[in-house]
Kinemage of the C-alpha trace (Angstrom):
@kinemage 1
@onewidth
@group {chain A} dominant
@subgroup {mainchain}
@vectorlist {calphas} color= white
{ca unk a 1} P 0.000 0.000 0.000
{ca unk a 2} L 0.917 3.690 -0.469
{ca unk a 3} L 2.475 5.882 1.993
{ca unk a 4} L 2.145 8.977 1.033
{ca unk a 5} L -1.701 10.485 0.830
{ca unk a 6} L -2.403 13.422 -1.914
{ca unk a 7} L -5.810 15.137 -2.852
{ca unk a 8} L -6.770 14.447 -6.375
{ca unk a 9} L -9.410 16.916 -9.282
{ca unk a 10} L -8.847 16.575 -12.683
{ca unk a 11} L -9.869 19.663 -14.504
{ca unk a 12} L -11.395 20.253 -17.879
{ca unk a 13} L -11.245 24.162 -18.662
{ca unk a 14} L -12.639 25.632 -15.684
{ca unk a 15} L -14.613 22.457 -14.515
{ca unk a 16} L -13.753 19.823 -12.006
{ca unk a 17} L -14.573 16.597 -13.532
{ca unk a 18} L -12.751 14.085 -10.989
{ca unk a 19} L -11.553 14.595 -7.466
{ca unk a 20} L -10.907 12.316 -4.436
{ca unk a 21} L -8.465 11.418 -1.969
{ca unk a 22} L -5.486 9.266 -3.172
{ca unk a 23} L -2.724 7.479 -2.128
{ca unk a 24} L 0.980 7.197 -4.086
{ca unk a 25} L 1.329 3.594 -5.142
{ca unk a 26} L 4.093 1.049 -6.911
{ca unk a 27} L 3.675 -1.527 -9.305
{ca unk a 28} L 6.110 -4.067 -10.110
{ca unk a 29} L 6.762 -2.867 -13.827
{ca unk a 30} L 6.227 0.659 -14.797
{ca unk a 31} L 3.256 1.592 -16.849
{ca unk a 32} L 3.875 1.952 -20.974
{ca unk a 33} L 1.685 4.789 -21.180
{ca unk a 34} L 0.201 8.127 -18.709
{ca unk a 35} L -3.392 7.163 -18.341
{ca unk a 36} L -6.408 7.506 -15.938
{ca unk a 37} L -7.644 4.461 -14.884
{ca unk a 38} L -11.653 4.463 -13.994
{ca unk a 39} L -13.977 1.494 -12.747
{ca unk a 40} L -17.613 0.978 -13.052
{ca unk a 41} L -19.534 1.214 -10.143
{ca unk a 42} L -23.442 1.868 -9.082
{ca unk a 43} L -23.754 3.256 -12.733
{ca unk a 44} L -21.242 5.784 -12.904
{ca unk a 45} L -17.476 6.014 -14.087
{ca unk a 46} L -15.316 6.328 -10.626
{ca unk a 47} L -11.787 7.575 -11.480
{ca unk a 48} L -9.481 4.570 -9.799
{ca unk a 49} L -5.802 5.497 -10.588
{ca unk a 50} L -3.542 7.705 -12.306
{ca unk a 51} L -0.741 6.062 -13.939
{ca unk a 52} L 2.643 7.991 -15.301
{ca unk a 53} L 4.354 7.108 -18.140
{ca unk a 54} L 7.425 5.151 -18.357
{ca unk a 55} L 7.113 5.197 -14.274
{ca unk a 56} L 5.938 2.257 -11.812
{ca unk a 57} L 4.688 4.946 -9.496
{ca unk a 58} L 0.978 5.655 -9.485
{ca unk a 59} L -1.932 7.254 -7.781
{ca unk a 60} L -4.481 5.137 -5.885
{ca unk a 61} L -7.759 7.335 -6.137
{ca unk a 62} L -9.974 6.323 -3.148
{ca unk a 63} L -13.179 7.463 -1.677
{ca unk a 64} L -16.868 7.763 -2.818
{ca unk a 65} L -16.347 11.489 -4.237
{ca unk a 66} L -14.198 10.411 -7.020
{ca unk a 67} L -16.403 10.410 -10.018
{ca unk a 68} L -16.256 11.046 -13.657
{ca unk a 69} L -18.191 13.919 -15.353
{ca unk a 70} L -21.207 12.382 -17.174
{ca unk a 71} L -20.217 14.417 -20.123
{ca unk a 72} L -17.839 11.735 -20.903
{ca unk a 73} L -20.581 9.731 -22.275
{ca unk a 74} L -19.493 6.522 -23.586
{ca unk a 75} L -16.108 8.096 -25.290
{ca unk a 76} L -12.720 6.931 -23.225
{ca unk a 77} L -11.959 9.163 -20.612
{ca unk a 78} L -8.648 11.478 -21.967
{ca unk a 79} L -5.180 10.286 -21.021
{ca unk a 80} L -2.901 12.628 -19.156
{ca unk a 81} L -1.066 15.281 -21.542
{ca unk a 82} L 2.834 15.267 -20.749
């Protein structure tokens, strides 16, 4: 588990379409690609992780606030621009 715990929003122009508490995480191989990671749950899109490119560190979102913007629709959430 992480050790170190970080607040999380993901902004789109002026609007807040994620946010949560998080935790800093490692993986045993570092992700290929930045990305945000979301799960399905109770019918809405719940932002899970942030991953960094070329990095096995990572961002455990947690908590019931973290939730996609239902403007998303059913296009992929956006990655993470450098």
């Amino acid at each position: 588990m992480g050790s170190e715990k970080v607040r999380v929003e993901v902004v789109r122009g002026r609007t807040i379409v994620a946010s949560g508490p998080g935790v800093w995480v490692s993986s045993e191989q570092p992700s290929p690609y930045e990305a945000l990671v979301y799960r399905h749950e109770d019918g809405a899109n719940e932002l899970s992780e942030i991953r960094f490119r070329h990095s096995a560190d990572a961002i455990r979102v947690e908590g019931a606030e973290a939730r996609a913007d239902a403007g998303h629709g059913d296009a992929s959430p956006p990655d993470i621009d450098e």
